[in-house]
Steps between C-alpha positions, in 0.01 A plus 500: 500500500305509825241251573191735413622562151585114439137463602339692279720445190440100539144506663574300807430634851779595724410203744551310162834642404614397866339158514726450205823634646473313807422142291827623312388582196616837491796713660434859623789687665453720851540912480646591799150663582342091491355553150515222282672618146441225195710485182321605176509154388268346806168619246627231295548261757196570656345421128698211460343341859122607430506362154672185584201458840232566172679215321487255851830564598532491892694758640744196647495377122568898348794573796782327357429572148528868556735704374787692669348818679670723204337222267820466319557086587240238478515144558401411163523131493284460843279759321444311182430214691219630742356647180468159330399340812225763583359386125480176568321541851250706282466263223415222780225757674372601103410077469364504805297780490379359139455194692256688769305669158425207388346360818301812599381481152337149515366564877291789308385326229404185654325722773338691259416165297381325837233284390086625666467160663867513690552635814766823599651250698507221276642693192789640770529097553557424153707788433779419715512150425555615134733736633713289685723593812637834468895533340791460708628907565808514308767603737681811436891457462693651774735815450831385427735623832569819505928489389720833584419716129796479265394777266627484159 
């Protein structure tokens, strides 16, 4: 499959489809006239990578949990384990985005509540000393290293 039909069967530009190839996500083969020629199964792969960046997979976090170019091996084990680790990461973002709701919630009512005889200022005061410094960012686990794929 040449790079034009790949295109519009998956929906990604051309400059797309080649971003991905050279970052190694993907494998085309040369025609002896230049043309890049994709196996059938790169739609899938191509899937597989835009799905997993709508998830918040990074493309350094998606590479070695890709399958074999004919997508008959996977690395199932470092798979399963990226998937758990990705729900975690979003469990920790879900409490602290409920965290965040919260917060903007009492900033609105308590300026919408601000008493005639305070001040803009002085309710903005008052706020943040009920607020209290902001939360410490969570930091975002590393990728594991990148190991040579043993696909089972």
């Amino acid at each position: 499959m040449k790079s034009g039909e790949l295109a519009k069967q998956t929906g990604r530009t051309i400059s797309k489809i080649r971003f991905y190839e050279a970052q190694g996500l993907i494998e085309a083969s040369r025609q002896s006239n230049g043309y890049r020629e994709y196996l059938p199964q790169t739609v899938n792969i191509l899937q597989i990578i835009v799905g997993s960046q709508a998830c918040g997979f990074s493309l350094n976090e998606i590479r070695p949990l890709l399958p074999t170019p004919d997508m008959e091996k996977w690395n199932r084990p470092e798979l399963l384990a990226s998937l758990k680790r990705k729900v975690e990461e979003i469990g920790v973002l879900q409490k602290q985005l409920r965290h965040n709701k919260r917060t903007l919630q009492q900033v609105i009512r308590q300026t919408e509540n601000r008493p005639p005889d305070m001040t803009c200022s002085q309710n903005a005061e008052k706020m943040m000393k009920e607020l209290g410094p902001p939360p410490v960012k969570p930091k975002r686990p590393s990728a594991p290293k990148v190991r040579a794929p043993s696909h089972t």
